[in-house]
N, CA, C and O of each residue as an XYZ file, in Angstrom:
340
protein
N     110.555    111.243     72.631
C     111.116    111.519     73.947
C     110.816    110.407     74.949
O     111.558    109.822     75.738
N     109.860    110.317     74.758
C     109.408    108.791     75.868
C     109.919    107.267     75.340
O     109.601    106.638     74.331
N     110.829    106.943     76.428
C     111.537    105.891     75.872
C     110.274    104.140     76.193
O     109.292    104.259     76.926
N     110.520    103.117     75.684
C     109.754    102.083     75.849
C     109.594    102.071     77.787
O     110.443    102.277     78.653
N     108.568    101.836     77.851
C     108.358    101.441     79.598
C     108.334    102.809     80.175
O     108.460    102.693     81.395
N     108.231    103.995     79.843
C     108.282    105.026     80.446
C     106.926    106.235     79.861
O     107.045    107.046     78.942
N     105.771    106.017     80.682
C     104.687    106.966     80.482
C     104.465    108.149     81.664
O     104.807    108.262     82.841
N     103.690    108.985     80.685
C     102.889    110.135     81.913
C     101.755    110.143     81.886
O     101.072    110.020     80.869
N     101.222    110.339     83.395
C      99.659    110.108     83.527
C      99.326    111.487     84.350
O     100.190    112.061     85.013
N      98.132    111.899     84.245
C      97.608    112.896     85.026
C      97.047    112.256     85.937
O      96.097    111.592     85.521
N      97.259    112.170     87.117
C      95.914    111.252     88.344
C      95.121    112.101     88.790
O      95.558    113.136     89.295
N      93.643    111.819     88.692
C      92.734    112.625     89.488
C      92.782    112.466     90.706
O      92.732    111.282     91.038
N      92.917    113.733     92.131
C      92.750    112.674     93.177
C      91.379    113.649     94.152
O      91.451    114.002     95.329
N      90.069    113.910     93.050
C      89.043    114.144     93.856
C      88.428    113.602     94.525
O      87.462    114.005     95.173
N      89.068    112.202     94.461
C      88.101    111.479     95.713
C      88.457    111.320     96.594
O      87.897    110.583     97.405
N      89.522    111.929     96.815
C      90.056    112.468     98.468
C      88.932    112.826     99.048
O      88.762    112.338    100.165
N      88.043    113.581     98.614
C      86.983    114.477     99.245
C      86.083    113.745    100.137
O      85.628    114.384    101.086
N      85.613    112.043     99.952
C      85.266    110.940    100.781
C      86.138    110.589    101.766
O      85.792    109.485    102.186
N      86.961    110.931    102.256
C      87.675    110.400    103.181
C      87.612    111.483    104.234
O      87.361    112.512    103.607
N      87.716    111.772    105.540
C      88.282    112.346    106.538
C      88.807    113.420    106.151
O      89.392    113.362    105.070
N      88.793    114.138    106.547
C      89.570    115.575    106.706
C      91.574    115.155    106.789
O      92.473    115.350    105.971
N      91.567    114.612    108.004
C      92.539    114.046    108.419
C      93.482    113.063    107.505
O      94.620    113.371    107.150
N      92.864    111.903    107.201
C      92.855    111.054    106.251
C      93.886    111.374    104.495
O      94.814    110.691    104.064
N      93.321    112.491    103.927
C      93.152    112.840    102.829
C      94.273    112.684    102.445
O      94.145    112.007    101.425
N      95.743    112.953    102.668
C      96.814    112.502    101.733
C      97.142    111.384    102.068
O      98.140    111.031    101.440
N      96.626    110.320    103.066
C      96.221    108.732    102.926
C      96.009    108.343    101.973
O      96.684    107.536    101.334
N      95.287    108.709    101.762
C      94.183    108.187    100.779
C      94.296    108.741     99.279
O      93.543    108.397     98.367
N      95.529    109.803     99.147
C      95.822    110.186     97.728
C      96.794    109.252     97.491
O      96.522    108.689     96.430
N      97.960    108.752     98.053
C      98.842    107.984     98.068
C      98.105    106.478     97.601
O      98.406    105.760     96.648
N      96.909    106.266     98.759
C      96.556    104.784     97.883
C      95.817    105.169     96.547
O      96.153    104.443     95.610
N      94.782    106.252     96.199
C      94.730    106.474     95.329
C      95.785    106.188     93.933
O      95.451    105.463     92.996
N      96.602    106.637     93.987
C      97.654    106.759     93.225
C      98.181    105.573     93.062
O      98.638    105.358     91.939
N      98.282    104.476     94.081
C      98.667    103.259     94.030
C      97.980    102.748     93.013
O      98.554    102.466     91.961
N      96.303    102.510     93.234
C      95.272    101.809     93.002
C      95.139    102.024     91.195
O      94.866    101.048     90.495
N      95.444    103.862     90.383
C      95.409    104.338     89.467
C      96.402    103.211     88.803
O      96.060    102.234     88.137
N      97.737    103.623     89.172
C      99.224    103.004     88.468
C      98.658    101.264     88.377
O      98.568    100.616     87.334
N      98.436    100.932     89.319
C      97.816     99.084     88.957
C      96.773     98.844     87.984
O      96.818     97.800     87.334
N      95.943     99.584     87.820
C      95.135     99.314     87.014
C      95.474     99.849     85.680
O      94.981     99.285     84.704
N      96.242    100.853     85.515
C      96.936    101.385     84.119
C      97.963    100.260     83.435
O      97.999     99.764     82.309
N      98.919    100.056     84.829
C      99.819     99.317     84.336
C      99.782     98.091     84.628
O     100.880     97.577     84.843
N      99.007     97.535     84.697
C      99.161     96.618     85.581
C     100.377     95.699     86.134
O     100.834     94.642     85.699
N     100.646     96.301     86.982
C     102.033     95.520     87.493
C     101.139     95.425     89.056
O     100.044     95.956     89.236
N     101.796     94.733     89.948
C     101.655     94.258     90.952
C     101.891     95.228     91.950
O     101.057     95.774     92.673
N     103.428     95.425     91.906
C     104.399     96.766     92.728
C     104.365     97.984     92.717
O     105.415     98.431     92.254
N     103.489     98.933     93.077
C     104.123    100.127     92.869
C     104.802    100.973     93.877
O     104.499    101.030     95.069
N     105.906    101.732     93.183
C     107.052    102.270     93.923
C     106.784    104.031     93.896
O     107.053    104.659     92.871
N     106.216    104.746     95.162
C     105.945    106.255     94.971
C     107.485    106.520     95.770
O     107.981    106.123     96.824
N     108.015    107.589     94.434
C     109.113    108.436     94.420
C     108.549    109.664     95.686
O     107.529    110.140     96.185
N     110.389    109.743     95.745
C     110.443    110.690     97.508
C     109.894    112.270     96.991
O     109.463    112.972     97.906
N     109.878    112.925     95.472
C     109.444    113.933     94.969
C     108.078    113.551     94.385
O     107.556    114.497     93.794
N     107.588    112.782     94.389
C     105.519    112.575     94.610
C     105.048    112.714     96.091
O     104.139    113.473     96.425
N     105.900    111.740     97.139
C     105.457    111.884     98.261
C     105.730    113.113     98.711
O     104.732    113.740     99.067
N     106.762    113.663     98.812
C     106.578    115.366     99.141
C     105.924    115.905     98.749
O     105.437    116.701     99.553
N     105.319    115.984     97.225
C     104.225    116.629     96.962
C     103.086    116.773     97.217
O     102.432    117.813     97.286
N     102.660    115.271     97.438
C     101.248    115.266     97.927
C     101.313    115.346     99.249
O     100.280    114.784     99.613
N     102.203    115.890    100.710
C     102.014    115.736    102.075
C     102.435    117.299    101.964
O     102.522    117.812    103.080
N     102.752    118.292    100.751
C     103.382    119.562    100.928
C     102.440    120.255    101.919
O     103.033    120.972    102.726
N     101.455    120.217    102.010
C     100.097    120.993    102.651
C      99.872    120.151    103.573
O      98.724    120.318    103.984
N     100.453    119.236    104.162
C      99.730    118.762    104.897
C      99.116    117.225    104.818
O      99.154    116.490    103.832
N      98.522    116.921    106.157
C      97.411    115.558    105.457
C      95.853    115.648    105.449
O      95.036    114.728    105.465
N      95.614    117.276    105.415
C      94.250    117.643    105.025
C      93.783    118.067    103.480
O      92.662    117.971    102.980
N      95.123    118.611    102.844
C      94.908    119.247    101.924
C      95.645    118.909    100.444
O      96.232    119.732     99.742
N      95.503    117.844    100.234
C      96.299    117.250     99.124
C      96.221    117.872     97.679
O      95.159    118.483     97.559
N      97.163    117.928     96.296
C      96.367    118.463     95.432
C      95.145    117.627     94.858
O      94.547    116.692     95.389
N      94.962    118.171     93.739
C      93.169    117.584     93.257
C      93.896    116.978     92.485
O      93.779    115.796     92.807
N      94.956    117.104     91.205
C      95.674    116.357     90.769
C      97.144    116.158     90.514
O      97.730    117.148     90.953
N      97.965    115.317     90.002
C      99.260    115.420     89.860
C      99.581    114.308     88.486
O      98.994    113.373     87.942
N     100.693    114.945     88.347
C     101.382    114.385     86.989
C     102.667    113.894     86.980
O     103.665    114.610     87.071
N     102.678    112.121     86.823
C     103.332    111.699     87.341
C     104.086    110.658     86.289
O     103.638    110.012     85.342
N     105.136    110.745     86.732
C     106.285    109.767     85.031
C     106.386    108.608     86.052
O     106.590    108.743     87.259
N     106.177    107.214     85.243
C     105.559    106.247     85.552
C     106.962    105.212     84.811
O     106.891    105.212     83.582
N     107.812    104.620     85.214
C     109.229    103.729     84.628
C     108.727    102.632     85.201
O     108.443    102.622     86.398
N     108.523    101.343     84.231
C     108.900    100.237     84.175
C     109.866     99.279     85.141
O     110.678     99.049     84.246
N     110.441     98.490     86.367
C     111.602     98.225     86.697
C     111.902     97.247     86.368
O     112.999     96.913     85.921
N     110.311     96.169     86.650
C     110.988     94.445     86.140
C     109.648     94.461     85.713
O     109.027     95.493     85.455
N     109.044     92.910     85.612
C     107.722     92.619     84.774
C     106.484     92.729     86.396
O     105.352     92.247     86.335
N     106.878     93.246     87.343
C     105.516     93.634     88.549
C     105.654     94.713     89.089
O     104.625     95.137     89.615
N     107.161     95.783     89.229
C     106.854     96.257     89.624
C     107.349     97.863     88.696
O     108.267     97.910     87.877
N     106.553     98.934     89.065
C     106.566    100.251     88.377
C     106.904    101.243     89.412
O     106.323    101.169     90.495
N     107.892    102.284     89.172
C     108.330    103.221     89.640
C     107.512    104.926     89.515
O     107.891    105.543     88.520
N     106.686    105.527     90.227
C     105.999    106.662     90.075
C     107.073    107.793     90.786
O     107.707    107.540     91.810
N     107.136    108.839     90.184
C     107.806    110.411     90.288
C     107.336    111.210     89.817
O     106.881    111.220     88.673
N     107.340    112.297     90.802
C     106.625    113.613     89.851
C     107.757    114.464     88.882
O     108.934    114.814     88.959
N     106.377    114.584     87.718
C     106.967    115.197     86.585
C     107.857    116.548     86.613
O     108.927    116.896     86.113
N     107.166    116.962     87.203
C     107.738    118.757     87.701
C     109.013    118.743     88.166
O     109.548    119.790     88.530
């Protein structure tokens, strides 16, 4: 089912819990950045408009703890993130 250039990752994002109250889906978003670069290493990453809704659904106090996210290939730097669901 998974075609070449196209993975799923679970991201942890408990370390929201260091940041601000306020802060916290800041900081899941770079989270999530920081995960996808070091997995994939590409340079670019691109968060889909159905990840970012997800992680701001609650708010910017209350992000989830994790999410599962399909991860496409576009050129050789940069990678496209969307949630799986």
């Amino acid at each position: 089912m998974e075609e070449q250039g196209e993975y799923i990752y679970t991201i942890p994002l408990r370390d929201v819990k260091k940041a601000p109250r306020w802060k916290r889906s800041n900081r899941a978003i770079a989270l999530i950045r920081d995960f996808l670069r070091r997995h994939t290493k590409a340079n670019y990453v691109v968060i889909g408009n159905s990840l970012n809704e997800k992680i701001w659904s609650r708010g910017a106090q209350k992000p989830p703890s994790r999410v599962r996210v399909r991860v496409m290939r576009e050129d050789e730097e940069t990678v496209r993130a969307e949630l799986v669901e």
